[in-house]
N, CA, C and O atoms as a GROMACS GRO file, in nm:
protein
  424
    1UNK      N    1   7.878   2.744   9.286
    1UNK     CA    2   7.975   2.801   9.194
    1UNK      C    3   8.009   2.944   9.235
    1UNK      O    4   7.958   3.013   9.323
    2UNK      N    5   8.107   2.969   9.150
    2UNK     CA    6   8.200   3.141   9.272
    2UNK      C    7   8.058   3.222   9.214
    2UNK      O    8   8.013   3.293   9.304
    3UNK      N    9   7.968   3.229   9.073
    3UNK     CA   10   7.851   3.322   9.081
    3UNK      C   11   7.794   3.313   9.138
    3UNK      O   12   7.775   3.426   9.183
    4UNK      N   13   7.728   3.238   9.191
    4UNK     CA   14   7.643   3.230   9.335
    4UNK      C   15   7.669   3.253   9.446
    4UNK      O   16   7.584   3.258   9.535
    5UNK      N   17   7.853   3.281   9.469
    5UNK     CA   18   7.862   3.272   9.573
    5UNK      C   19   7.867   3.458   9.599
    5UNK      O   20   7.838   3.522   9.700
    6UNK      N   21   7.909   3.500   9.482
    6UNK     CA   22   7.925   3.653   9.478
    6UNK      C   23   7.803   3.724   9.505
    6UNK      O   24   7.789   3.824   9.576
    7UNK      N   25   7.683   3.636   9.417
    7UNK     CA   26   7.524   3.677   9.440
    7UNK      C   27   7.523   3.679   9.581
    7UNK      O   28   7.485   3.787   9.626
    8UNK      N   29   7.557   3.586   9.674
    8UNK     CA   30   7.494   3.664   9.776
    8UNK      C   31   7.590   3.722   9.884
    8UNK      O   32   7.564   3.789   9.984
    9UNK      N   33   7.707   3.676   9.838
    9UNK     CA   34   7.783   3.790   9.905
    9UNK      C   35   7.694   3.932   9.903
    9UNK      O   36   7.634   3.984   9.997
   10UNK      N   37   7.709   3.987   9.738
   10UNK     CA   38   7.672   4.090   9.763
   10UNK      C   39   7.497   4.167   9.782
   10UNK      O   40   7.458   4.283   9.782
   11UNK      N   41   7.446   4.068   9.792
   11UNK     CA   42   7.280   4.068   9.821
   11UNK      C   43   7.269   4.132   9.980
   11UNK      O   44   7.191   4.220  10.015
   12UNK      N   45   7.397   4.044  10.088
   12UNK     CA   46   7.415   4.066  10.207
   12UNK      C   47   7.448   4.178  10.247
   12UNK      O   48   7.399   4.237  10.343
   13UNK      N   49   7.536   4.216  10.175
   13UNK     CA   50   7.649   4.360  10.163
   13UNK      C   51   7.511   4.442  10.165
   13UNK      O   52   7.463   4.491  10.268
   14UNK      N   53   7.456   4.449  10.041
   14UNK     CA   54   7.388   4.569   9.972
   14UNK      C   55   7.263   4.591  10.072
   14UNK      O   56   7.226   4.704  10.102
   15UNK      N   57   7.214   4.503  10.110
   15UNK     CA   58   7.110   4.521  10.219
   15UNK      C   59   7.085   4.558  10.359
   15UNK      O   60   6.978   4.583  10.416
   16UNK      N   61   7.284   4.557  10.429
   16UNK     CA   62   7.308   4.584  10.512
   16UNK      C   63   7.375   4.784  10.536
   16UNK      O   64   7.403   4.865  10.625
   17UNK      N   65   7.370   4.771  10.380
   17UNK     CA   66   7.433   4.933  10.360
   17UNK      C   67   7.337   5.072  10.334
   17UNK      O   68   7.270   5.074  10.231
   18UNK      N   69   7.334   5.142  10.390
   18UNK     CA   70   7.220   5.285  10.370
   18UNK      C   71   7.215   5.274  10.225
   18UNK      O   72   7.285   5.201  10.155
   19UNK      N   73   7.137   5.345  10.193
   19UNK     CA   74   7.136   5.340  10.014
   19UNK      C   75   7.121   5.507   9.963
   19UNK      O   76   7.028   5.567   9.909
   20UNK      N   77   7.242   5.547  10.002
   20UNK     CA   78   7.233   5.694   9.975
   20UNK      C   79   7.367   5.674   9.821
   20UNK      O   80   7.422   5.780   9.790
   21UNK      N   81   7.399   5.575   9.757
   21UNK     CA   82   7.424   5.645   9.642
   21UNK      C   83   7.396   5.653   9.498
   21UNK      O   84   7.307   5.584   9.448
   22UNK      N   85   7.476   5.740   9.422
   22UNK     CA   86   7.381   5.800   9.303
   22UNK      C   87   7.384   5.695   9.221
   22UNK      O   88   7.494   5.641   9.209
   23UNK      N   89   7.290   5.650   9.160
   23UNK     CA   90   7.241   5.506   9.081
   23UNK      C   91   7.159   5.547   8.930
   23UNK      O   92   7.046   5.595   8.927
   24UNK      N   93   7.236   5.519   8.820
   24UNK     CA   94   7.188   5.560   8.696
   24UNK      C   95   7.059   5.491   8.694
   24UNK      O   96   7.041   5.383   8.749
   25UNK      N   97   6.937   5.579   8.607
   25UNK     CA   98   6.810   5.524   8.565
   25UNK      C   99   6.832   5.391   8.531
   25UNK      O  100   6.737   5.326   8.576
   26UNK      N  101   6.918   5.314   8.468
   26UNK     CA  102   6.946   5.151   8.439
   26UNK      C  103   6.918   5.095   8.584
   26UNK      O  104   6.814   5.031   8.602
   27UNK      N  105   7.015   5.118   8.699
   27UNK     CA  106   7.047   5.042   8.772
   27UNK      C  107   6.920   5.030   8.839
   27UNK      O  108   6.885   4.918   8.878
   28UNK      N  109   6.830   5.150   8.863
   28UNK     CA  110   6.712   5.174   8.916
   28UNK      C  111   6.602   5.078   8.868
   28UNK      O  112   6.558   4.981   8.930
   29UNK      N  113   6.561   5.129   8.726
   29UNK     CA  114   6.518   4.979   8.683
   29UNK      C  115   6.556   4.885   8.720
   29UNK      O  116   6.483   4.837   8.806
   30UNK      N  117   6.678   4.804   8.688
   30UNK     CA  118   6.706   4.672   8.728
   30UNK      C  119   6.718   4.645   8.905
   30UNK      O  120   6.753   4.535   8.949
   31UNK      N  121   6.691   4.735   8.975
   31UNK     CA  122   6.736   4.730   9.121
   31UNK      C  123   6.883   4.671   9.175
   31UNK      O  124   6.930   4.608   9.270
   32UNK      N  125   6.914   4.720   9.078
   32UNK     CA  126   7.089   4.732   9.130
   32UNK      C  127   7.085   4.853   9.180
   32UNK      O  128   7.009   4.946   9.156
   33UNK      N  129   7.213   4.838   9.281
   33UNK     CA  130   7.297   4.920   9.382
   33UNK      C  131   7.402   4.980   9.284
   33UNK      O  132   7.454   4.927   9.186
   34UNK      N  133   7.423   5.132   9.351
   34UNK     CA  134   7.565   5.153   9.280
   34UNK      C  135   7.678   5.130   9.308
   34UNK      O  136   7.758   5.156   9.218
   35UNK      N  137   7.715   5.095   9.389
   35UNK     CA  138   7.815   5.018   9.498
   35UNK      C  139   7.869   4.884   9.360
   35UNK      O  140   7.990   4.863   9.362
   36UNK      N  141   7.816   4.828   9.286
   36UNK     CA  142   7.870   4.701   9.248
   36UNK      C  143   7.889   4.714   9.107
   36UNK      O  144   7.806   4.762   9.030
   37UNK      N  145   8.025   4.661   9.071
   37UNK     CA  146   8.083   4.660   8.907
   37UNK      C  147   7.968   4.547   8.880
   37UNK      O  148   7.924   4.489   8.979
   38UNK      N  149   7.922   4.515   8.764
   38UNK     CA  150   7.778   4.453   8.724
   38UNK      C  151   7.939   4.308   8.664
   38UNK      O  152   7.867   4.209   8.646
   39UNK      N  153   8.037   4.275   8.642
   39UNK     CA  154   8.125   4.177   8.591
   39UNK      C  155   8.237   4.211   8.709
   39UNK      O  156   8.275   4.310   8.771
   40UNK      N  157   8.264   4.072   8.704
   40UNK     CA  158   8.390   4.009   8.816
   40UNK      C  159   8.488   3.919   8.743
   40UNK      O  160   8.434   3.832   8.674
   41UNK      N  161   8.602   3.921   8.744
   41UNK     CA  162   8.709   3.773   8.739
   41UNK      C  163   8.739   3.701   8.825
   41UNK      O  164   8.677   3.731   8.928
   42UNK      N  165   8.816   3.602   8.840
   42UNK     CA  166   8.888   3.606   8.912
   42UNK      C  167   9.070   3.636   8.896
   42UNK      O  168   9.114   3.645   8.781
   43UNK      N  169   9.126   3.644   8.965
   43UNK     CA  170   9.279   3.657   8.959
   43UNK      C  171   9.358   3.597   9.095
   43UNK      O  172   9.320   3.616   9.210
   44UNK      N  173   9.447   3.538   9.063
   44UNK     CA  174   9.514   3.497   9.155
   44UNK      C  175   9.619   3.631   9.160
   44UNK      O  176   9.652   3.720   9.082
   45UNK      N  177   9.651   3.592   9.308
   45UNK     CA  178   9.752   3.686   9.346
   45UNK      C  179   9.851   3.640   9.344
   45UNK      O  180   9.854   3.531   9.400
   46UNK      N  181   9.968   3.683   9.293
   46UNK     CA  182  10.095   3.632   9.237
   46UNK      C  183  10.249   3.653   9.346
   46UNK      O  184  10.357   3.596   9.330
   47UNK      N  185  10.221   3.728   9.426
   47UNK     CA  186  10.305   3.780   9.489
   47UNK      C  187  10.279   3.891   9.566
   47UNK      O  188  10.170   3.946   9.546
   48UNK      N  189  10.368   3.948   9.668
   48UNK     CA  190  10.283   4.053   9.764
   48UNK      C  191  10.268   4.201   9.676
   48UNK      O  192  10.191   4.290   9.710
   49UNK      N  193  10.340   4.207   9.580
   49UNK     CA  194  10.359   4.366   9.515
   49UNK      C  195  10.177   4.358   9.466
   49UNK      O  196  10.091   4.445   9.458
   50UNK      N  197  10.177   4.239   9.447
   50UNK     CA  198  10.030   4.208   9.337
   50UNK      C  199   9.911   4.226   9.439
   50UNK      O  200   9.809   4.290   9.413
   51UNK      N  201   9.936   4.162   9.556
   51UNK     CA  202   9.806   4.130   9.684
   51UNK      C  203   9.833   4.334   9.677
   51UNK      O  204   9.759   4.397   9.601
   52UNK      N  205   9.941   4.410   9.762
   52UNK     CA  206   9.936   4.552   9.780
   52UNK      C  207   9.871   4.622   9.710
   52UNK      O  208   9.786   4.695   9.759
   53UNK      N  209   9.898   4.616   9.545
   53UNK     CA  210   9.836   4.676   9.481
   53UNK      C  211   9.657   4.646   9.423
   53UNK      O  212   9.590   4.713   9.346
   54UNK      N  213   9.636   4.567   9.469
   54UNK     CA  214   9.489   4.515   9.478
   54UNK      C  215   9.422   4.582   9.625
   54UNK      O  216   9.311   4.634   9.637
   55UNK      N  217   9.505   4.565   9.709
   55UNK     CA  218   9.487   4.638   9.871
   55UNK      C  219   9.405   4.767   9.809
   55UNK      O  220   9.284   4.780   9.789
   56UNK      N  221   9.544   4.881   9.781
   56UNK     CA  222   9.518   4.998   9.750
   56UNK      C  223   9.412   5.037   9.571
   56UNK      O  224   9.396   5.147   9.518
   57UNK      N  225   9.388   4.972   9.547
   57UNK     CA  226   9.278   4.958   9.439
   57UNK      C  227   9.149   4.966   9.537
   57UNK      O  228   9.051   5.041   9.537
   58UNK      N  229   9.193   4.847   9.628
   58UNK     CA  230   9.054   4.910   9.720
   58UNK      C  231   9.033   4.981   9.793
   58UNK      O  232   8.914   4.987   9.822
   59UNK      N  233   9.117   5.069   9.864
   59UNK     CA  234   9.122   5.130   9.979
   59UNK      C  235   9.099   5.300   9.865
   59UNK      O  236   9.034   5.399   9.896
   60UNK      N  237   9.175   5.276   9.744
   60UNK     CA  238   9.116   5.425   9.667
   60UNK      C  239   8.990   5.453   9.584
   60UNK      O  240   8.941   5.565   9.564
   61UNK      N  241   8.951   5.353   9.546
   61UNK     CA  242   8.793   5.361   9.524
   61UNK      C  243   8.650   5.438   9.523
   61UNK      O  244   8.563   5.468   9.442
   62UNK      N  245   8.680   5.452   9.670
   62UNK     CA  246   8.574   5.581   9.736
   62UNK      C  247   8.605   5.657   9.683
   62UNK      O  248   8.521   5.718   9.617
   63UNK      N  249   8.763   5.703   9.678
   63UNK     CA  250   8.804   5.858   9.621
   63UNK      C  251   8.782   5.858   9.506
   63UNK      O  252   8.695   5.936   9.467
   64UNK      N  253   8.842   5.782   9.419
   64UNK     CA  254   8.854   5.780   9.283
   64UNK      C  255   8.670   5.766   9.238
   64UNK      O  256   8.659   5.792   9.118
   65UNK      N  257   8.561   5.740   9.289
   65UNK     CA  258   8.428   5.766   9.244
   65UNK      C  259   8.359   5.914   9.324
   65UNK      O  260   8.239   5.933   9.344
   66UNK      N  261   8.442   5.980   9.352
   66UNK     CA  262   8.363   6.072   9.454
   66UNK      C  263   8.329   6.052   9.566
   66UNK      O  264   8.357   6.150   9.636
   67UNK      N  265   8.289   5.986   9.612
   67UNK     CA  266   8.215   5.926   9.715
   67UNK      C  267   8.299   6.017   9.853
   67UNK      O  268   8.220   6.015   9.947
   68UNK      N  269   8.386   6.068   9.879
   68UNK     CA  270   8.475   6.134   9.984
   68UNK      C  271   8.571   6.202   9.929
   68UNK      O  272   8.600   6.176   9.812
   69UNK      N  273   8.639   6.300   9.997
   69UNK     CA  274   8.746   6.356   9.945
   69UNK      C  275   8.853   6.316   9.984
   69UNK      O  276   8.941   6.353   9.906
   70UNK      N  277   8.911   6.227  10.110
   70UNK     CA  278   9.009   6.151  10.147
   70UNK      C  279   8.989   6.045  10.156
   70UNK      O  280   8.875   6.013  10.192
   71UNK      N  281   9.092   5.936  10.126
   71UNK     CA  282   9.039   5.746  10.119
   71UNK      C  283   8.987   5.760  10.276
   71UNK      O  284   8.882   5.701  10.299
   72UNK      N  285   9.048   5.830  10.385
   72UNK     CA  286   9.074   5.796  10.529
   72UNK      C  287   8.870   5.855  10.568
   72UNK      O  288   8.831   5.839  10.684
   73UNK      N  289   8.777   5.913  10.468
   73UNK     CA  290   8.698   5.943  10.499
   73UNK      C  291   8.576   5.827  10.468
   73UNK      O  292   8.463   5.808  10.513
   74UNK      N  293   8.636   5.784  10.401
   74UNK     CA  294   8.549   5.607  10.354
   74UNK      C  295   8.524   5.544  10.527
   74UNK      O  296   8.623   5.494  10.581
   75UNK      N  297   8.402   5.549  10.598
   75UNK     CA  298   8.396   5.463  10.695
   75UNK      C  299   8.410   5.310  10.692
   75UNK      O  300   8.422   5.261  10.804
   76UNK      N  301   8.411   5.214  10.579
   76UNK     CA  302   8.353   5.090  10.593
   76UNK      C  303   8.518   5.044  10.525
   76UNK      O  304   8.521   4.931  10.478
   77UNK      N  305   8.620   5.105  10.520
   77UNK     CA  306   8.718   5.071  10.480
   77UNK      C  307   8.791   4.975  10.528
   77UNK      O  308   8.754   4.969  10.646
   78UNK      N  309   8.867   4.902  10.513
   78UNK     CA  310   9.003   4.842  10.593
   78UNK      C  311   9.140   4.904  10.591
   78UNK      O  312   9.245   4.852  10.630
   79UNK      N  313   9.122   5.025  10.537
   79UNK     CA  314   9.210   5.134  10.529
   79UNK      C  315   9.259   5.146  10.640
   79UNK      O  316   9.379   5.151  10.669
   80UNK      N  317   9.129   5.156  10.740
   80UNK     CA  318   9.159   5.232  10.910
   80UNK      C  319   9.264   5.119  10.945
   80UNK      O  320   9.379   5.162  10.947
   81UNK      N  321   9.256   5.038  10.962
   81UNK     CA  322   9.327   4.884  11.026
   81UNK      C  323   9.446   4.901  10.981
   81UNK      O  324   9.533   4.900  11.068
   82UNK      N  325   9.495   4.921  10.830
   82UNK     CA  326   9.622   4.943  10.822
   82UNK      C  327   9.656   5.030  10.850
   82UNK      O  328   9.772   5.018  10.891
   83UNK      N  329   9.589   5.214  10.859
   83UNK     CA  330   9.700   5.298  10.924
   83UNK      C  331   9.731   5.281  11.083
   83UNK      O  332   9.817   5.341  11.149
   84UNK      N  333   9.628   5.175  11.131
   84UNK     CA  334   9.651   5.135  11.303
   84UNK      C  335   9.778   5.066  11.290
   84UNK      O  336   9.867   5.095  11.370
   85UNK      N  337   9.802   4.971  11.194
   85UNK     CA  338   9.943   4.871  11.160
   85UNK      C  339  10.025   4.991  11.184
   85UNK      O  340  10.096   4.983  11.284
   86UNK      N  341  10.034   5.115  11.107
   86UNK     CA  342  10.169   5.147  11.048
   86UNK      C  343  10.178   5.128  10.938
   86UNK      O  344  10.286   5.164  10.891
   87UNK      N  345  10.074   5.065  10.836
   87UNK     CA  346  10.080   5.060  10.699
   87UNK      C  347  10.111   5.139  10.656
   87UNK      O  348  10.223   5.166  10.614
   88UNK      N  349   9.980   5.222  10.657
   88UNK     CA  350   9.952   5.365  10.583
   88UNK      C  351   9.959   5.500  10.656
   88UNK      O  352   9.900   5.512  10.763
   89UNK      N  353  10.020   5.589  10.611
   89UNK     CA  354  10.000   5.705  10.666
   89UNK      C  355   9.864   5.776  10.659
   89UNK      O  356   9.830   5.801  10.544
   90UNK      N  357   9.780   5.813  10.755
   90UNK     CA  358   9.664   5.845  10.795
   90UNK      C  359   9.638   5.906  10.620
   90UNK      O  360   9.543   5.872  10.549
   91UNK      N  361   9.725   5.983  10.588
   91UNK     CA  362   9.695   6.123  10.456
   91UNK      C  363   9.746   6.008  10.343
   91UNK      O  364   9.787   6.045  10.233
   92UNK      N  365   9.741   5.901  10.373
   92UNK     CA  366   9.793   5.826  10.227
   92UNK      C  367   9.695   5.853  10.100
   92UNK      O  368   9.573   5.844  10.118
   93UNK      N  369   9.755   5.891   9.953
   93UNK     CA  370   9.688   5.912   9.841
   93UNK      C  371   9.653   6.079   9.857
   93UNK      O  372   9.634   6.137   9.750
   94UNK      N  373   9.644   6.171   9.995
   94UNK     CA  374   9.607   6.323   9.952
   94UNK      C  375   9.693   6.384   9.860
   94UNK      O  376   9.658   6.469   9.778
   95UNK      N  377   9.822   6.332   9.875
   95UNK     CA  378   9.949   6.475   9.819
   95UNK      C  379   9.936   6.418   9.648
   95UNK      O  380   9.984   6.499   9.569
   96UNK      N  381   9.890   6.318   9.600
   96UNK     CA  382   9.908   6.263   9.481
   96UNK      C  383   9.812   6.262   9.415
   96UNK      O  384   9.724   6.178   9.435
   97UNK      N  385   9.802   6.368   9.306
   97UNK     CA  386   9.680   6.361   9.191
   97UNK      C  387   9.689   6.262   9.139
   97UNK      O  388   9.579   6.214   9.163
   98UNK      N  389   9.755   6.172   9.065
   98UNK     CA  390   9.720   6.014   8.994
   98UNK      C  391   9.828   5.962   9.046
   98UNK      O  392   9.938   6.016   9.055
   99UNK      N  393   9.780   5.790   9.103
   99UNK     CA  394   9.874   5.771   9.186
   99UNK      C  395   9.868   5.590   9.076
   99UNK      O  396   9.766   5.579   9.008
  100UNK      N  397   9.940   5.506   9.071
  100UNK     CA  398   9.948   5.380   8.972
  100UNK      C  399   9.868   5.260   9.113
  100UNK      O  400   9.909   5.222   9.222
  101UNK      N  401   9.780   5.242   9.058
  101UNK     CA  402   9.674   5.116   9.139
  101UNK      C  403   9.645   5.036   9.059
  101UNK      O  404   9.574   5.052   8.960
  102UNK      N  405   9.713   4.917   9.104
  102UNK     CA  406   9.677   4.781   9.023
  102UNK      C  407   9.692   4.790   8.888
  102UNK      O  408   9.609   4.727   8.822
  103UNK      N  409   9.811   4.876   8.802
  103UNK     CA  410   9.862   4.902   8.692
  103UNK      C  411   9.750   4.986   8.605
  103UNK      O  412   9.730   4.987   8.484
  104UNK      N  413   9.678   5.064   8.724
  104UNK     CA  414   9.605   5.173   8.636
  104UNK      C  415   9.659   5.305   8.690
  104UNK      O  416   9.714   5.297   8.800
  105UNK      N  417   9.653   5.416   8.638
  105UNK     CA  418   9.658   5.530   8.724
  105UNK      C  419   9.547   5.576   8.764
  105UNK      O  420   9.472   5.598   8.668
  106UNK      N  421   9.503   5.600   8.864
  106UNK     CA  422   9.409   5.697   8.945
  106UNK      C  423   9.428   5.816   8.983
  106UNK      O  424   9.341   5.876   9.047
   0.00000   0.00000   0.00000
């Protein structure tokens, strides 16, 4: 079932990643990572405006938790790959204090 399949998706993920980040006394107890929303959906993607803006939900993330001060400083991104396309401009998200991701603002 897709929970099991997420379990070890991210069992794989989390074990393969340094563990340098900041993790509330909860997560510590429970030996959760801070890296992972503790609830998932699913959603279909409806169209490309919908897949893009799910893209850049992920590609701003890092920033939007601290974790770096530019998305382009996130190493484990797929960010890099699209500004190799021509996607993104290397500085995509610096000039914009809240920018609309996946119909939230960030």
């Amino acid at each position: 079932d897709n929970s099991n399949r997420w379990r070890v998706i991210k069992q794989a993920f989390s074990k393969a990643l340094p563990m340098t980040e900041r993790r509330s006394a909860v997560r510590v107890a429970r030996g959760e990572r801070g890296i992972w929303q503790r609830r998932f959906w699913e959603h279909l993607i409806v169209d490309d405006a919908d897949y893009a803006a799910h893209v850049d939900y992920c590609h701003i993330n890092p920033l939007k938790h601290g974790l770096v001060e530019h998305v382009a400083d996130w190493p484990y991104s797929t960010f890099h790959r699209y500004v190799a396309r021509g996607i993104y401009p290397i500085d995509w998200a610096t000039a914009l204090p809240l920018i609309d991701v996946g119909g939230e603002r960030r």
